[in-house]
Every structure is written in C-alpha cells, then in structure tokens.
N, C-alpha and C positions, 0 to 999 in steps of 0.2 A: 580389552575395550580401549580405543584412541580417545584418550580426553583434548581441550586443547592444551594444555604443555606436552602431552606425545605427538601433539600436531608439531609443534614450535621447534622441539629437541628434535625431532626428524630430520627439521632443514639444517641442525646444524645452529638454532638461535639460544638464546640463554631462556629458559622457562621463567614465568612470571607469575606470581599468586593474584590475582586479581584484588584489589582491594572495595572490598564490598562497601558502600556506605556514601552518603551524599557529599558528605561537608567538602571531601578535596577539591567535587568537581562542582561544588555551585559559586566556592572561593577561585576558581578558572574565570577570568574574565571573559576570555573567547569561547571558551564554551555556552557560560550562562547570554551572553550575547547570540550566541546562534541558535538558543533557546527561545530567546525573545524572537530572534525573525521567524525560525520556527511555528510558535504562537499563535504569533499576528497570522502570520503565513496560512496555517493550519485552519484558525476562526474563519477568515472569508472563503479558505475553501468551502468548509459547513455551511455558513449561511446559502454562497454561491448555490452549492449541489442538492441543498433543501429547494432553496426558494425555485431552481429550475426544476428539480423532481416533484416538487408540486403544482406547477406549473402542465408540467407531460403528464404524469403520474394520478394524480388525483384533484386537478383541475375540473368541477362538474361541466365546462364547456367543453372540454377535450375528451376521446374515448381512452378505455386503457383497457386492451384485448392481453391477449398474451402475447400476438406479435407488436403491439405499439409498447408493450410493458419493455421488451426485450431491447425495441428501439431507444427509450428512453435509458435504459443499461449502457448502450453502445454509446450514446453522446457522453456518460458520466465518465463510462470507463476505460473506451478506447482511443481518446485522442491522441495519448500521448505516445501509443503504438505508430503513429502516422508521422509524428517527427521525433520520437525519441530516438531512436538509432542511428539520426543522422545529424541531431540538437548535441547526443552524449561526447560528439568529437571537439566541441566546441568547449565546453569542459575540461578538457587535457588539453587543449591548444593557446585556449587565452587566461586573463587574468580572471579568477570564478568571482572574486568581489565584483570586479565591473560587470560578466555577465550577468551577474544574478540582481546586480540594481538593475541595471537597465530590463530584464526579465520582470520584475516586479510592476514598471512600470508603464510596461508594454498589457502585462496581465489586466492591470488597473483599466485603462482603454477599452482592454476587451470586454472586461467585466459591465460597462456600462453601454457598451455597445450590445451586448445581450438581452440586458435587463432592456433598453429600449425597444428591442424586437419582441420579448414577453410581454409587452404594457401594451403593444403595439397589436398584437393580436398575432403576428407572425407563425406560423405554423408553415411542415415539412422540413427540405434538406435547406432552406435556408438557414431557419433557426436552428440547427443541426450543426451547418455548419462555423455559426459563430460561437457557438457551447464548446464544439472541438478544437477550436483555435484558442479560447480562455482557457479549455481544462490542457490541455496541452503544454502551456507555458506553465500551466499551474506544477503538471508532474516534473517539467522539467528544472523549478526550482528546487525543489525535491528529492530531486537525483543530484543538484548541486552541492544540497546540504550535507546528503550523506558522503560525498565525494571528501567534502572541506574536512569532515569529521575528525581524522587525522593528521590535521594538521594543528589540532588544537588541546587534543588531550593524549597521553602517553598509550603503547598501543596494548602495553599491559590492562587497562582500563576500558577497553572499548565498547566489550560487552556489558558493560554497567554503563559508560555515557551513554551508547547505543539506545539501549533499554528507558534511560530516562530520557532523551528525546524524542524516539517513537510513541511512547506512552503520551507525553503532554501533548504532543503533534494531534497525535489521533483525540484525545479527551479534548483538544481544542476545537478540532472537527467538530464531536458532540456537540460542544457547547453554542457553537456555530450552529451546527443543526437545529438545537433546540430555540437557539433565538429566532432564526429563521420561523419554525413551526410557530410561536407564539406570536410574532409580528406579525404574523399570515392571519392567524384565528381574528386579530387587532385592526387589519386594513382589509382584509376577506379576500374568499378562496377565487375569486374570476382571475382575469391577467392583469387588471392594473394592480392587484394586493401581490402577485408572484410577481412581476414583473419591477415594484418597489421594493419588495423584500430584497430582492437578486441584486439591486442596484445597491445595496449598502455594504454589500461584502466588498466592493470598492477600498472600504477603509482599510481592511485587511492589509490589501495592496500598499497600499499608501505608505500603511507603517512599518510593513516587512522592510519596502524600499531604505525608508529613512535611520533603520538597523544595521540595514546593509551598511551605511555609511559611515558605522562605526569601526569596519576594519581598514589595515592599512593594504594598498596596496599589495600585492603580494602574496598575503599573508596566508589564503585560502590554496595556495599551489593553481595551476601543476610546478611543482620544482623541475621538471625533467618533461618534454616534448619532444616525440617520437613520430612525430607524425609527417607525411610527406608536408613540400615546402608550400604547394599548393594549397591554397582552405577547401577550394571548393573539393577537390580531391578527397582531402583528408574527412572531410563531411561526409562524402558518400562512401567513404571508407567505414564508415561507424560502426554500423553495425556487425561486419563481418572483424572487423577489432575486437570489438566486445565477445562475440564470440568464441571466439579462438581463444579470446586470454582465460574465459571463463572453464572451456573446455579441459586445457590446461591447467588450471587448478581443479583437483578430485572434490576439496572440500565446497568448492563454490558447485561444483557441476552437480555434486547429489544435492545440494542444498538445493539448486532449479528442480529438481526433479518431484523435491518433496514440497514448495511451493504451486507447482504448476498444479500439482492433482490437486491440494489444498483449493487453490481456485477454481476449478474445474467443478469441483465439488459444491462447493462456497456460492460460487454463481447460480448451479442451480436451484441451491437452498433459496437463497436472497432473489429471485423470481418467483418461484411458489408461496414463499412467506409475503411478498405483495399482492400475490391474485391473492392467494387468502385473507388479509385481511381487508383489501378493498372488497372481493366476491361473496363469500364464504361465511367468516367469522362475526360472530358478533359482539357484544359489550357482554364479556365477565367481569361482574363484580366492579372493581377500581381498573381494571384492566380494558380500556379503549379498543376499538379495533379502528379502521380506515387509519388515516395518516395521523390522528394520536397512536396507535399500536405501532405504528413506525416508529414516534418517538418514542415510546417505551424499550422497544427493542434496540433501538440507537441507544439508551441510556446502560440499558444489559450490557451491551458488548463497549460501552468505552468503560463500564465496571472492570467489563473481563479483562482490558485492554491494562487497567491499572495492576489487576491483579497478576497478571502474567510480566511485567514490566518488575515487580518482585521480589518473583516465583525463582525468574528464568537464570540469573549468574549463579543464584545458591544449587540450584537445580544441575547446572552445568560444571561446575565445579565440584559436585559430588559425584555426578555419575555418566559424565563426558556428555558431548553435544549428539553422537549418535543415537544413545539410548533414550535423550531428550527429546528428538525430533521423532523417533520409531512410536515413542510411548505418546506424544499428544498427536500422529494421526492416529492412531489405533484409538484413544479415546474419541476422537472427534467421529470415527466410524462406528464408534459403540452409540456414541450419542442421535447420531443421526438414526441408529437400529430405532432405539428406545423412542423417538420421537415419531417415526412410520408407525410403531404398534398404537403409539397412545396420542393421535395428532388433535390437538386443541390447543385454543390459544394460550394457555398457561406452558403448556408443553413448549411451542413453540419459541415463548421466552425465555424459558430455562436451556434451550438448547442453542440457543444465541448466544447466550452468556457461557455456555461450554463453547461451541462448537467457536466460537470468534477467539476467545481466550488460547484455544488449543492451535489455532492459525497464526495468533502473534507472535507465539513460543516459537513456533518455525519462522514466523521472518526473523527474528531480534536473534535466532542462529545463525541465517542464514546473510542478514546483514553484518555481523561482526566476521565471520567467516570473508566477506568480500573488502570489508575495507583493510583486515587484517593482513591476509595471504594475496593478494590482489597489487600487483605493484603501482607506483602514483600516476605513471603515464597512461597507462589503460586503465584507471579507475571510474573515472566519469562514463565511460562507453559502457564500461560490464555494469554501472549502475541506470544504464540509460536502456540498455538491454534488460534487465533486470525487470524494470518498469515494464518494459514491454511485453512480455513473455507473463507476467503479474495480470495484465490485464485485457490483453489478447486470450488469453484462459478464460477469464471472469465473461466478456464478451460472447467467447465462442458456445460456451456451457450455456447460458440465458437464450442464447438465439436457437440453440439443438432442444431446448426445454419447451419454448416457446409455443415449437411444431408438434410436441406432443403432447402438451397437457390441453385439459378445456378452462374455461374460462374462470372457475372457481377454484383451481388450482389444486384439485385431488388427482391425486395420479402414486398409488402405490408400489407400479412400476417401477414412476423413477426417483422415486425417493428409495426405492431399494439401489436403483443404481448408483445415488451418491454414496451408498456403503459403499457399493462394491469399486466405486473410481478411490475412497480411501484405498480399501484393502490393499489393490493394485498399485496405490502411490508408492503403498510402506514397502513392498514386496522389491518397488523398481528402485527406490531409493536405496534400500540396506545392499542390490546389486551391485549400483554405482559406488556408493560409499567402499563394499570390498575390495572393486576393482583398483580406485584408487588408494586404497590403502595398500594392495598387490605390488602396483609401480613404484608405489615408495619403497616399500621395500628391495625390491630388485635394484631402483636407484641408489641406498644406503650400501650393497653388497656390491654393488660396480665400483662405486666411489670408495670405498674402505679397501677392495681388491687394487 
C-alpha cells in the first residue's frame, strides 16, 4: 500500500512526517492570513448562494419543477466551468496577490449587480447570466487560494493546512448560509427579501479584498512561468495545460477520477433532497422541511465537513491515501444503499452528514495530492481544471436526474443508481491509481538501470 512518503521516496524526495496539530500553522502569519481571506471569502459565498437559491429555489413567486430545480444547480455550480480553464492561466502567469484583489473586487460589483436583478423581479437567462459571471469570479478566487497554499506553509504540512482551510472555508459557507436563511425568514421570502439578502454578501467581498492587501507583492507565486509570451495565447492554453499536467501526475489523475463520481453522485443526491423537501417531506418533530430542512441539512454537512477536516491527516498517515479515498466512497455508496431502503427526512439528514463528510475526505486527498506533486507553473491551471471537472459533474448529474424523477422527488431508480455511480467510481479509481503506481515503478527501474 503507497502512503504519501512512498509517494515522495518514489520521486527521489526526502519523506516527511507530517506534523499533526494547529499551533505551528495558526503562529504562520501567511497562512492564518489566507485563512482570513478565505473566511470572509467563503461567508459571502453562503449568504450569496442562499440568498440566490432562495430566490430560484423556494421563492413562492417562482416555480421549482425538477427542470427549473436543476436550472437553479447550473447557475450555483457551473460558472466557473465557463471561464475556469481559461481564468486558471492567469494564475501561473501574473502576480496571484494582485489577481486575486482585483478578483475580489470585480466579484463585489457582481454581487450587487445580482442582488439588484432578484429585488428587480428579473427572471430567465438574464438573471442566469449575472449569478454565472459572480459565482465564476467567486471559484476562481478559490482556485487562487489553493494555488498560493504553497507558498506559505512547508509542503511537509499541507495535508493539515489544506484540511484546515477547506474545513473553515466551507463551515463559513454554512454560516453564510444560515445568515442568509434567517435574514430571509426577517425581510420575507418574495424578491425584494432574496434580492436584499443577496446584496449583503457584498461584504464578503469587500473584506477578502482588503486581506488580500495584506500580502507583499510576490509572495503568492508563480515563482516560475512557462507559458507562451502571448496572454491571450496562454489563456486559451488553460485548459488543455491543466490537463496534461494533471494527467501526468498518477496521484492527481485517480484523485479526478474518485472526485468526479463523488459529484456525479453528490449532484443527484442534492436534487432529489430539494424536490423532497420542498414536494414531499414534511415537518418531523424539530426537523423542518422546505428551506429550513435545507438549513438543517447545510448545518449536517459543514458538521461532516469539520469532522472529516480531523479525521483525514491521522486517517492518512496510518493507512495511506489510497485506502482512504477507496474506504469513504464505499461508505458514501453504503450510505446512499441504506437511505433508498429507509427514505425520510431523518434519514435524509443522517446521510448528508455521512455522505458530504465521505466527499470532503476525497477532496482534502485529492487537494494535497495537487498542490504537492503538481509543479508551481502549472498549478493554478490543474486547480482551475479541478474546479471545473468538480462542477461540470455536479451540473451534468442534476440536469440527467431532472429528466427522470417527478416532481416530488421519489424515484428508487435512481437513487440506486447513485450506488451504483459509487461503486463504479471506487472500481475506476483503484484502476488509475494501479496504473500509475505501474509507471512509477517502471520509471524507478529505467532510472536505477
């Protein structure tokens, strides 16, 4: 079994114990700084992506079919599909401090230019398209941050900073969320209450920006650009960079592999768990349904989110990153089993809180795997691909669910088939992961001969 120091001794690096535990890396000033933009960053996403999906979602003026549900999916989660692969070159070619202010405060713009179109009544591909121009900038600072990540804590470490910035990221989401939902129930659910709410994640913005402005110059990389002399060139080079570099590394390539089914999967859960609880479910107990059961389930998974954030260095460190990534989709396929036998809204929360905890374990793998083995000139691309391939999954799954459930979101079908797109994940990942573990070796006996 390849842990990471058989990954590292492989290339020829000195192995590194990872040092478990917060204190070295919140006494990092650059790191706890990229924390804070992080934060701020992550909060107005939440508010942002509440106050619009309530707005589409469970707005009583607007409908939510399972095709408008799935539309509402594609404005959250595909924008950054549409210019990440061509944003990610921009990343390795300029200075990421300066992009990522001036990013922050282009997002800000957007952000209010939205929220004016929800207050406004705006409805179709207009408002559509100003959500995918905000959430857009949004993933691509995002793809910034994890780019910079290395240039600020040792790479001995990364799987633990990693872990503690995705974790507060997404828990700031939540919290984000949850302010969103409460400001909403406070100013009411038509479009001027979505449309106000949406408009406050502005601040977000605001304060990422002015964090940003705490590094110097420089200091976020790229140390090294590879890229043609041309921008515009090198822009429409992006994607197929990112590509290539990712392909080229084994440990990034199975890690797409066991991300994308995760999504695929993930997407269709997180469409039927909205017809459900807008169509469907109703109030158990303390357990809400409509868009309080959203926020309860939001609160599940930034639980899981904390709890996998953990779990996952001690986790990997005893019994390497393949058997960690193998063993939380198999559970997140047993989970999804046990939730088609017994589907109710308790059920449904419990398995949010599994099935989301079991998908962070694979990214916070599959992100150290990239900023580690991933060289700094093609970094920004494979994390701008990354995003994309993360969320083009999540989109494509919601829109294929769409056409086949009815309105109230029962469909036993295909909730067996998000087993079966696990099973299939685990089976194609442990492929890729051998093969590239085959090449290393053949490369270690070329190189030693």
């Amino acid at each position: 079994m390849q842990t990471a120091e058989d990954s590292l001794a492989g290339r020829g690096q000195t192995p590194h114990k990872a040092r478990v535990g917060l204190r070295h890396l919140l006494t990092n000033p650059g790191f706890f700084r990229l924390l804070a933009v992080k934060a701020t960053a992550q909060w107005g996403d939440g508010v942002f992506q509440a106050g619009l999906g309530s707005a589409v979602l469970f707005n009583p003026e607007r409908a939510a079919d399972p095709l408008a549900a799935a539309a509402g999916f594609a404005v959250i989660f595909l924008p950054y599909s549409v210019v990440g692969p061509f944003a990610g070159a921009l990343l390795d070619r300029w200075d990421r401090r300066q992009v990522l202010v001036l990013s922050n405060v282009i997002r800000g713009v957007l952000v209010l230019t939205t929220a004016l179109a929800v207050f406004g009544g705006l409805t179709g591909p207009a408002l559509y398209v100003a959500a995918l121009l905000t959430l857009g900038v949004s993933r691509f600072v995002l793809a910034g941050l994890s780019a910079s990540l290395p240039h600020l804590v040792p790479r001995e470490d990364l799987v633990e900073a990693n872990a503690v910035a995705a974790t507060l990221g997404a828990g700031m989401a939540v919290v984000g969320a949850g302010c969103a939902i409460g400001l909403r129930a406070l100013l009411g659910a038509g479009d001027a209450g979505s449309g106000t709410v949406t408009a406050i994640a502005v601040a977000g913005s605001i304060a990422a920006a002015l964090a940003m402005l705490g590094f110097r110059r420089g200091q976020l990389g790229p140390d090294e650009v590879n890229e043609p002399a041309k921008a515009l060139v090198a822009v429409a080079h992006g994607l197929m960079d990112g590509a290539r570099s990712a392909a080229n590394t084994p440990s990034v390539a199975a890690g797409f592999v066991a991300l994308i089914a995760h999504r695929l999967a993930y997407g269709a859960l997180v469409l039927l768990g909205v017809l459900l609880l807008r169509n469907s479910f109703h109030d158990v107990g303390w357990l809400p349904s409509g868009m309080g059961g959203v926020g309860v389930v939001a609160v599940a998974g930034g639980a899981s989110i904390l709890a996998a954030a953990f779990i996952t260095p001690p986790l990997v460190a005893k019994i390497g990153r393949r058997a960690t990534i193998t063993g939380s989709l198999v559970l997140a396929a047993l989970t999804q089993l046990v939730l088609t036998l017994t589907l109710s809204l308790p059920a449904l929360l419990l398995s949010s809180f599994m099935i989301i905890g079991a998908g962070q374990v694979v990214k916070l793998c599959v992100d150290a795997a990239a900023q580690r083995d991933v060289g700094d000139e093609t970094r920004g691309r494979v994390f701008a691909l990354y995003d994309t391939l993360f969320n083009v999954s999540m989109v494509v799954s919601a829109g294929t669910v769409a056409l086949l459930v009815p309105a109230d979101g029962h469909s036993t079908g295909v909730m067996l088939g998000v087993v079966l797109v696990y099973l299939i994940g685990t089976v194609c990942y442990l492929l890729v992961e051998r093969r590239g573990q085959a090449q290393a070796s053949r490369s270690g006996r070329a190189g030693s001969a």
